[in-house]
DSSP file (Angstrom, degrees, kcal/mol; ACC not computed):
  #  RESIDUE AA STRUCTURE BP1 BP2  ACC     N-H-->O    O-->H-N    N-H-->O    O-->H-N    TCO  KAPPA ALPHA  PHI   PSI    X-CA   Y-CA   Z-CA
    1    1 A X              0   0    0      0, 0.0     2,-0.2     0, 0.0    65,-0.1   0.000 360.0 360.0 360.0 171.0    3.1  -12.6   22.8
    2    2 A X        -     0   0    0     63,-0.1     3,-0.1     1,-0.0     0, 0.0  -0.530 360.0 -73.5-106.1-163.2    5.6  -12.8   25.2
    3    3 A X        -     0   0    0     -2,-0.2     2,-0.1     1,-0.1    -1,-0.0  -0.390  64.3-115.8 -86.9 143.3    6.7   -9.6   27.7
    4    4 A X        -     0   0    0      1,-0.1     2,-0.5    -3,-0.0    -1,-0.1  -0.292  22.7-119.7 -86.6 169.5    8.6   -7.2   25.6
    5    5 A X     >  -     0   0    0     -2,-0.1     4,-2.2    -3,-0.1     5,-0.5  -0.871  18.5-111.4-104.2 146.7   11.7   -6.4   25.8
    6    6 A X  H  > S+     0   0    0     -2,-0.5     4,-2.0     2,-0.2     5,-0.2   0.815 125.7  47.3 -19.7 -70.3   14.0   -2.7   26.5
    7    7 A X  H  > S+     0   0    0      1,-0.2     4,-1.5     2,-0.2     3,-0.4   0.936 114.1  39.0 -29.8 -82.6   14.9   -3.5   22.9
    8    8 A X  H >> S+     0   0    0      2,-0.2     4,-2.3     1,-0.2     3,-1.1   0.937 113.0  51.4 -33.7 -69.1   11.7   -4.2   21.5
    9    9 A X  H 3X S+     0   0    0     -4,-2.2     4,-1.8     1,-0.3    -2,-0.2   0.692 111.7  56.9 -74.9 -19.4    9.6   -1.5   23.3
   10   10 A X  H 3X S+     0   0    0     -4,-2.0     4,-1.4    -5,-0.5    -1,-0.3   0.842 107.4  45.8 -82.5  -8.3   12.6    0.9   21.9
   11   11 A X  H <X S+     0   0    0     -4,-1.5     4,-0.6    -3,-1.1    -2,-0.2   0.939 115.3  43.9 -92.9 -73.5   12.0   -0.1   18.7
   12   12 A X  H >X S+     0   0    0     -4,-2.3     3,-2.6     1,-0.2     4,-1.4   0.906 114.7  53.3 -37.8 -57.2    7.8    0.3   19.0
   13   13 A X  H >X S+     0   0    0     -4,-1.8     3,-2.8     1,-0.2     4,-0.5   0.958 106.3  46.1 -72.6 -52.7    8.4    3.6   20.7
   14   14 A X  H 3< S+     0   0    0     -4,-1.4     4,-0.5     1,-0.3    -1,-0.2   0.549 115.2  58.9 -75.5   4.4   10.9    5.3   17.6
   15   15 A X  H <X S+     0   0    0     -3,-2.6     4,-3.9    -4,-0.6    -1,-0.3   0.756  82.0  78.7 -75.3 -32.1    7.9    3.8   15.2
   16   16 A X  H <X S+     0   0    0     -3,-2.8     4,-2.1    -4,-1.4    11,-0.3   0.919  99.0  34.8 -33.9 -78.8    5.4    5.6   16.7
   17   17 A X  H >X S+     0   0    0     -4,-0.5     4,-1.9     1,-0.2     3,-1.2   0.864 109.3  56.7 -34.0 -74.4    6.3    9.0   14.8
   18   18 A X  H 3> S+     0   0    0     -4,-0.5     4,-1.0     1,-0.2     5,-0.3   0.819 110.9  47.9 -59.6 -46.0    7.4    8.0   11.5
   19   19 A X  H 3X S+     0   0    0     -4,-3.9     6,-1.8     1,-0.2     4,-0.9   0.842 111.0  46.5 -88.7  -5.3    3.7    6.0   11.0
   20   20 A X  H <X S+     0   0    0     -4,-2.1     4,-1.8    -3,-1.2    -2,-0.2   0.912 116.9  52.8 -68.2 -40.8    1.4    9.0   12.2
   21   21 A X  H >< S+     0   0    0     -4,-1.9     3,-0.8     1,-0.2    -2,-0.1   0.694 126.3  20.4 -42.7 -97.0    4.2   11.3    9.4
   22   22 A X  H 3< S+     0   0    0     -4,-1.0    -1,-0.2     1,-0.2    -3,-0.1   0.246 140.0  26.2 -97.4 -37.2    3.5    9.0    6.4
   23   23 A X  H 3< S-     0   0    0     -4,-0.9    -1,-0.2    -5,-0.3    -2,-0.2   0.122  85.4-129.6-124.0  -0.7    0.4    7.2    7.2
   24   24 A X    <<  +     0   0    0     -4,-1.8     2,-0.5    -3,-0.8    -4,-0.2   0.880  65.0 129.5  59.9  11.1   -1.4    9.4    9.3
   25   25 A X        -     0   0    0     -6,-1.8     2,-0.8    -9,-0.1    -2,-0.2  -0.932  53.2-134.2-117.2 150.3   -2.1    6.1   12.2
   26   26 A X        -     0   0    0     -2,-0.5    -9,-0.1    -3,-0.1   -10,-0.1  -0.843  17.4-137.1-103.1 102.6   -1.5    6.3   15.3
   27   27 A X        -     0   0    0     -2,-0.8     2,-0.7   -11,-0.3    -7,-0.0  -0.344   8.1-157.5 -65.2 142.2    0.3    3.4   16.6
   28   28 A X     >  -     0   0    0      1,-0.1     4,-3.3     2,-0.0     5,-0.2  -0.887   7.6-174.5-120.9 107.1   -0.8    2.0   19.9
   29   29 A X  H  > S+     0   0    0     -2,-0.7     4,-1.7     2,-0.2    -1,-0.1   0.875  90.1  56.2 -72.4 -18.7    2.2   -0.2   21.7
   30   30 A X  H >> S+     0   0    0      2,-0.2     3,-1.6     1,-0.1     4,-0.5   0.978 120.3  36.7 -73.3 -62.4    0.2   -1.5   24.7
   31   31 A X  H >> S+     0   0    0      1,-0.3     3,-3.0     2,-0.2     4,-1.9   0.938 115.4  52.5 -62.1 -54.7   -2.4   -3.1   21.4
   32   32 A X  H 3< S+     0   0    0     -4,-3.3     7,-0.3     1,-0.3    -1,-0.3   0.902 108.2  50.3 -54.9 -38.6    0.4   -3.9   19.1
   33   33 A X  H << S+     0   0    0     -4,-1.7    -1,-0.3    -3,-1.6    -2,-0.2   0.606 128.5  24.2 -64.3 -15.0    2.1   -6.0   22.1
   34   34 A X  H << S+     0   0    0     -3,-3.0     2,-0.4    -4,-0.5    -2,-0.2   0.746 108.4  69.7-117.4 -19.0   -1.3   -7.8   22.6
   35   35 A X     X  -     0   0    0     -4,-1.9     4,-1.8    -5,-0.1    -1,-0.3  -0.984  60.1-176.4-130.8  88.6   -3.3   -7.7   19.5
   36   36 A X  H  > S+     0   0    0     -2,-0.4     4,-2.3     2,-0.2     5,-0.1   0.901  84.7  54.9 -57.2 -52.8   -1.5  -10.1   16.8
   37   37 A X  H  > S+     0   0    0      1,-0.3     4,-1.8     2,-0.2    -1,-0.2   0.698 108.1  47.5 -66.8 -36.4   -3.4   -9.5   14.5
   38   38 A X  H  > S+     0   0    0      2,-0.2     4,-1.6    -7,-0.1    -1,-0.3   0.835 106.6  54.8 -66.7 -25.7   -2.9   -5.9   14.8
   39   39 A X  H  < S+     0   0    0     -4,-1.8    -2,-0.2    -7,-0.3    -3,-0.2   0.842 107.6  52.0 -73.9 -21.2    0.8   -5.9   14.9
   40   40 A X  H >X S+     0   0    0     -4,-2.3     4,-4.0     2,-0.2     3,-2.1   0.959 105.7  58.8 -55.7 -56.8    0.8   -7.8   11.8
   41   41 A X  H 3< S+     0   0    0     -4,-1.8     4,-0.4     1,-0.3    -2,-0.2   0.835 116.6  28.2   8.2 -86.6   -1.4   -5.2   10.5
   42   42 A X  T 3< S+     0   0    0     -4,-1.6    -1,-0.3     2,-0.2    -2,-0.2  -0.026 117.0  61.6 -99.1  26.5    1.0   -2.3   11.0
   43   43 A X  T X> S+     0   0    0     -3,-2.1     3,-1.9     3,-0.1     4,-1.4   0.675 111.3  43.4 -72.9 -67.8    4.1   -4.6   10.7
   44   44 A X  T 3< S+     0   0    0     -4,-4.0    -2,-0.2     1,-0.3    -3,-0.1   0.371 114.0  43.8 -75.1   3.0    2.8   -5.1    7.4
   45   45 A X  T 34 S+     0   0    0     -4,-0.4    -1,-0.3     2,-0.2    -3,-0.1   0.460 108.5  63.9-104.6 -34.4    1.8   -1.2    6.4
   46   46 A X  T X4 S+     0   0    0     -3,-1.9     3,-0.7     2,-0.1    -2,-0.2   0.575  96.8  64.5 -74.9 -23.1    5.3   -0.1    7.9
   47   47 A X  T 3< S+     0   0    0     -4,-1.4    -2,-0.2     1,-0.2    -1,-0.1   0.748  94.7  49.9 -26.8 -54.8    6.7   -2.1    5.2
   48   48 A X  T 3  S+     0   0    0     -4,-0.1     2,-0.2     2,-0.0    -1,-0.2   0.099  83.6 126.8 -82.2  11.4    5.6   -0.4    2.7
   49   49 A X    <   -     0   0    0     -3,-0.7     6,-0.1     2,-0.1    -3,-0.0  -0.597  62.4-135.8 -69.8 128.4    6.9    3.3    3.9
   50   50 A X  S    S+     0   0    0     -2,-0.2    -1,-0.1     4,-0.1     3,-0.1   0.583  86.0  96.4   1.2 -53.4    8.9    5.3    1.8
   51   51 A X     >  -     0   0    0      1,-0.2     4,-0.6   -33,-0.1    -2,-0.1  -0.438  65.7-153.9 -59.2 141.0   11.2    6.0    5.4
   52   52 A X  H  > S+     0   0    0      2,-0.1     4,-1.3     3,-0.1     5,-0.2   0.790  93.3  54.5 -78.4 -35.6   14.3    3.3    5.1
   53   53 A X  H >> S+     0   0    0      2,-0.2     3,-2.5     1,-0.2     4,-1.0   0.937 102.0  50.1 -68.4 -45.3   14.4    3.5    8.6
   54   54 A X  H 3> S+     0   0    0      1,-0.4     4,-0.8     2,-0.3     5,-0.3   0.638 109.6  52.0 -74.2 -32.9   10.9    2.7    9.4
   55   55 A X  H 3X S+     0   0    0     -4,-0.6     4,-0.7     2,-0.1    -1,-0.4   0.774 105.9  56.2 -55.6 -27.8   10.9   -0.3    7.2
   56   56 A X  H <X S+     0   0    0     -3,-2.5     4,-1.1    -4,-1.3    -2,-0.3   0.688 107.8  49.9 -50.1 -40.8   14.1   -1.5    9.0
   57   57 A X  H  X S+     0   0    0     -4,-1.0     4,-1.7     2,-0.2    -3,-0.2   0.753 114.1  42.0 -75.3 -12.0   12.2   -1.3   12.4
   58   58 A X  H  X S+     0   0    0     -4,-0.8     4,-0.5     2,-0.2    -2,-0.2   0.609 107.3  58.3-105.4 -16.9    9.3   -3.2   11.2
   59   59 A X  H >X S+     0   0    0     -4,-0.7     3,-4.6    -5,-0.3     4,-1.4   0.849 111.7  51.5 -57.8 -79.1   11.5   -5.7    9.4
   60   60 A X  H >X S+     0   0    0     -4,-1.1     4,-1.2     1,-0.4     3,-0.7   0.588 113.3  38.4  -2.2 -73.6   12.7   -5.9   13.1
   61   61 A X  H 3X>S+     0   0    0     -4,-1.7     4,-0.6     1,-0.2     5,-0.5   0.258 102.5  68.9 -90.0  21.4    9.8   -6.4   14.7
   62   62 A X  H <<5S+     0   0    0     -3,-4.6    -1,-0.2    -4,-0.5    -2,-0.2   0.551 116.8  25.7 -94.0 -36.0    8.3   -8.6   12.3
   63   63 A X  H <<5S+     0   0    0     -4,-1.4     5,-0.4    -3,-0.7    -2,-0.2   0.659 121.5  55.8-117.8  18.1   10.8  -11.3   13.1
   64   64 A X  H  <5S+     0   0    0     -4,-1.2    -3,-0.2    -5,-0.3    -2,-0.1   0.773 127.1  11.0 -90.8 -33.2   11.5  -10.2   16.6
   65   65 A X  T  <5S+     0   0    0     -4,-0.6    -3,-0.2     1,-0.2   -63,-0.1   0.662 135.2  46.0-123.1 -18.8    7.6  -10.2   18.0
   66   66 A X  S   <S-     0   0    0     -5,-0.5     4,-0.4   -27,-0.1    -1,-0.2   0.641  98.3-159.3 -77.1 -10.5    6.1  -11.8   15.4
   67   67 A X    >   -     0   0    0      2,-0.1     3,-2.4     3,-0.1     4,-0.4   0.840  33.3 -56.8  22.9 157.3    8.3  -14.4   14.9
   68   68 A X  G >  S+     0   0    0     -5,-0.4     3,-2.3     1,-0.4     8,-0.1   0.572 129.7  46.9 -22.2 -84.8    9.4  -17.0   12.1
   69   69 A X  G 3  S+     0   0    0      1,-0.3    -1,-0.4    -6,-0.0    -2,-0.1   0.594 116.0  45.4 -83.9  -2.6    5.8  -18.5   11.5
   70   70 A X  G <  S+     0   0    0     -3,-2.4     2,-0.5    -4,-0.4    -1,-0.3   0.091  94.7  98.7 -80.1  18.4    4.0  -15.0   11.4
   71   71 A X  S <  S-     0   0    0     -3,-2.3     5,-0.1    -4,-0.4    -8,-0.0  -0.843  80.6 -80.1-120.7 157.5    6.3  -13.3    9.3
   72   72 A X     >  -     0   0    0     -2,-0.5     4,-1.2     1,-0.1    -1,-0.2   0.306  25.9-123.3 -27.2 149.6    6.2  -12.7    5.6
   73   73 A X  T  4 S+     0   0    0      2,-0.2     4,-0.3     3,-0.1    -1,-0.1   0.533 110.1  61.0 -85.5  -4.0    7.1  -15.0    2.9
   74   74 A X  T >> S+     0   0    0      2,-0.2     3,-5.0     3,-0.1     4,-0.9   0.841 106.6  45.9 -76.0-102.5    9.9  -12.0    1.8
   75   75 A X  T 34 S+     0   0    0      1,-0.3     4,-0.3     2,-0.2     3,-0.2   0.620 108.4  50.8   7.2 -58.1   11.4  -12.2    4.7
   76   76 A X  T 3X S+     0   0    0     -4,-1.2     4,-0.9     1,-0.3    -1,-0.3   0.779 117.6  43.3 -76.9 -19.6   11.5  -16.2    4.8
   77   77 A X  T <4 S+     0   0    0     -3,-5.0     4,-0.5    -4,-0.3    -1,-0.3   0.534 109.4  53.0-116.6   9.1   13.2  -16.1    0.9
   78   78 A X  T  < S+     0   0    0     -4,-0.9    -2,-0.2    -3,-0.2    -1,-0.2   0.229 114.9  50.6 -93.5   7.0   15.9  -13.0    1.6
   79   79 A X  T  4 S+     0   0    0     -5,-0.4     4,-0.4    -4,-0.3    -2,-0.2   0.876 117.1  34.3 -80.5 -47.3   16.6  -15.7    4.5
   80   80 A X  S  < S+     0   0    0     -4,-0.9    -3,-0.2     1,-0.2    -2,-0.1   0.570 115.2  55.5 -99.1 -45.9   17.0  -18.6    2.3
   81   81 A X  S    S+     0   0    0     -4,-0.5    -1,-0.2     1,-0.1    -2,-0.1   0.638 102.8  56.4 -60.2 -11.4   18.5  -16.7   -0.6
   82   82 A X  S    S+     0   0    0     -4,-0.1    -2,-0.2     2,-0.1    -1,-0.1   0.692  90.9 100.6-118.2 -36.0   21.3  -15.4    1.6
   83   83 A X  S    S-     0   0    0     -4,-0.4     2,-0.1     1,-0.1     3,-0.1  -0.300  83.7-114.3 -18.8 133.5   22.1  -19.5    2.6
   84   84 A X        -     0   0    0      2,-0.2    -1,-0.1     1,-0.1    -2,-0.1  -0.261  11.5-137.3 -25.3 158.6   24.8  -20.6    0.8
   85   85 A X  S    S+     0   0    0     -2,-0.1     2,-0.1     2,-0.1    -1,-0.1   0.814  89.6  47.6-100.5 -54.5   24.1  -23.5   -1.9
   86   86 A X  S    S-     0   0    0      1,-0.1    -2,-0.2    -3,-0.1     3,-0.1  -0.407  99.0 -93.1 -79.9 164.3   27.3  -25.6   -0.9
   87   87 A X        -     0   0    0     -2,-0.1     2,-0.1     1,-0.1    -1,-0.1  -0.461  42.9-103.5 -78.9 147.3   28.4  -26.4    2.6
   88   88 A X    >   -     0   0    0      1,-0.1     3,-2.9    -4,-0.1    -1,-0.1  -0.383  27.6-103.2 -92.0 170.7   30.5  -24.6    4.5
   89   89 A X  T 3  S+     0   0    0      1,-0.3    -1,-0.1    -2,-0.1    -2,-0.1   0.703 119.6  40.3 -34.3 -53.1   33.7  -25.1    5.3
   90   90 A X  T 3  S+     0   0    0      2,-0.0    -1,-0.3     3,-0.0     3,-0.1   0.602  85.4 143.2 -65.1 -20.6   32.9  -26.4    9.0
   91   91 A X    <   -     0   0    0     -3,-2.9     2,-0.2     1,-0.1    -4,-0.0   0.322  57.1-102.1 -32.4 155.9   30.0  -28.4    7.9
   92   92 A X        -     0   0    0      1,-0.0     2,-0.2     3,-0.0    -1,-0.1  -0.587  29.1-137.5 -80.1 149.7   29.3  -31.7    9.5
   93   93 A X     >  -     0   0    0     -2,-0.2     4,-1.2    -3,-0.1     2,-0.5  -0.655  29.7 -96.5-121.1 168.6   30.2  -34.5    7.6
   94   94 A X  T  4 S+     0   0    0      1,-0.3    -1,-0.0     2,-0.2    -2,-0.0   0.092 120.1  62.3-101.9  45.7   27.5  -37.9    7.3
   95   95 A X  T  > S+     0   0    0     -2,-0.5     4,-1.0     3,-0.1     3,-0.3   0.664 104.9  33.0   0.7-105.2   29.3  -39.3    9.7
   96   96 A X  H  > S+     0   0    0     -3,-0.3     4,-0.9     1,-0.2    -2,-0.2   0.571 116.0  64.8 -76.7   3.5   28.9  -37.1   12.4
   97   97 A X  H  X S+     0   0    0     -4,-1.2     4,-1.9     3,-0.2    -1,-0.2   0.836 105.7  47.5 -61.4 -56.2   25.2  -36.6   10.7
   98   98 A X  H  4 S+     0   0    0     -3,-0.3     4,-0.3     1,-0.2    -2,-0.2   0.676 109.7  47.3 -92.9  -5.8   24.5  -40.4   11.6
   99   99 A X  H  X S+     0   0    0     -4,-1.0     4,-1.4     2,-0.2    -1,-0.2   0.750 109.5  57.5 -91.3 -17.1   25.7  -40.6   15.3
  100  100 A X  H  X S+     0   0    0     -4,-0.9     4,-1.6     1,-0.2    -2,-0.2   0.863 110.1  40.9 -85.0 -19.1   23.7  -37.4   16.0
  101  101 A X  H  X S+     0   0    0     -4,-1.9     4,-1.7     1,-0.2    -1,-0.2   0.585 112.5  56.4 -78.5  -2.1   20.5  -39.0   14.9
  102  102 A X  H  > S+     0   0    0     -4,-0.3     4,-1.9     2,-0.2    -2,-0.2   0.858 112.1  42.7 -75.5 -27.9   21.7  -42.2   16.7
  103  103 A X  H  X S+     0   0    0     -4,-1.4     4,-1.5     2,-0.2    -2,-0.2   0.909 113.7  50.6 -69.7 -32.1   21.9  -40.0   19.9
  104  104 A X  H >X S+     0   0    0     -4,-1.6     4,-2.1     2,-0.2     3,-0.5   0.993 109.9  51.0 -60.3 -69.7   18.6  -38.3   19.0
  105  105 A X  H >X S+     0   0    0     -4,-1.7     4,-2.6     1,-0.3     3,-1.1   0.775 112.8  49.1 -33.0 -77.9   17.0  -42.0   18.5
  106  106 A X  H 3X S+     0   0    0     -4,-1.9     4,-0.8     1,-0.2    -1,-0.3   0.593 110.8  47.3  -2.6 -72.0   18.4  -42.9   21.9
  107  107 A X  H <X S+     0   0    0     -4,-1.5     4,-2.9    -3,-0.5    -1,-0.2   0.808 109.8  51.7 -32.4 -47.7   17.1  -39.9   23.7
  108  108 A X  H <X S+     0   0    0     -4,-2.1     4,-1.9    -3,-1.1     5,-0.3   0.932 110.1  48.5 -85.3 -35.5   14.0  -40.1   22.4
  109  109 A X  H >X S+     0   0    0     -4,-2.6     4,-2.2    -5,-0.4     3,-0.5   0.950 111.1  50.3 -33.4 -50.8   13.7  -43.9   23.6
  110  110 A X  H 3< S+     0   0    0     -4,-0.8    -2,-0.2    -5,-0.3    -1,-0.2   0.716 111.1  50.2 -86.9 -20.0   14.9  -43.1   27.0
  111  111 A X  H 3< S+     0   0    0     -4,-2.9    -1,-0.3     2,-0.1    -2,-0.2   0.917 114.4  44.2 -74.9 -39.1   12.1  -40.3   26.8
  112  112 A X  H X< S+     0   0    0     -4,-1.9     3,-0.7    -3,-0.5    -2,-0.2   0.711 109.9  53.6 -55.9 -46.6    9.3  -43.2   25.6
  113  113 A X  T 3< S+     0   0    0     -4,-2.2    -1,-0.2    -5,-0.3    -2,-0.1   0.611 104.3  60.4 -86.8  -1.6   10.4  -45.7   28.2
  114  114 A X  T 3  S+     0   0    0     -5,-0.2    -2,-0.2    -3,-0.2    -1,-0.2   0.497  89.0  93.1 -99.3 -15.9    9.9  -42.8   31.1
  115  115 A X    <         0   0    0     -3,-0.7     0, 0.0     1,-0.2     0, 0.0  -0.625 360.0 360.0 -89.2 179.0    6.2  -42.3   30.4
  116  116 A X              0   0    0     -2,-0.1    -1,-0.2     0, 0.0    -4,-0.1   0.041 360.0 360.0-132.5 360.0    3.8  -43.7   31.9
């Protein structure tokens, strides 16, 4: 994972408490920062707490240090429900849709003709 942040590590620290109360574990932040498989673990165990807050800090760090492709499939459809269905107002129109994949096509030549 990568080096936490002030943010992050305040987040780990104000979890600490709330999952020894309710679940009786003792969180370890140096493991949780290093050990994926644990922080999913007790991402996914602080979920399921009773505390609102302490589900609000492991939502948090569920898509903050876990990121998009480790996190729950809840997560990924209160994301996706929360979308609009029509485009917004600003939207790009298919137009400017077909000159930015001409620019992409472009790049990605100019990237193709540069290896070797």
């Amino acid at each position: 994972m990568d080096p936490p942040d002030s943010e992050t590590m305040s987040y780990l620290v104000r979890m600490v408490t709330p999952m020894k109360r309710e679940f009786g574990r003792s969180l370890d932040v140096h493991q949780f920062l290093h050990d994926l498989p644990y922080a999913t673990e007790v991402v996914q165990e602080a979920l399921k707490s009773k505390d609102e807050r302490l589900r609000s800090y492991a939502a948090y760090m569920e898509t903050k240090v876990l990121g998009p492709r480790n996190s729950s499939a809840s997560v990924l459809k209160k994301a996706s429900a929360a979308k609009p269905a029509q485009p917004a107002v600003g939207a790009p129109h298919e137009k400017e849709i077909e000159l930015s994949d001409d620019l992409r096509a472009q790049a990605i030549a100019r990237y193709r003709s540069g290896l070797r």
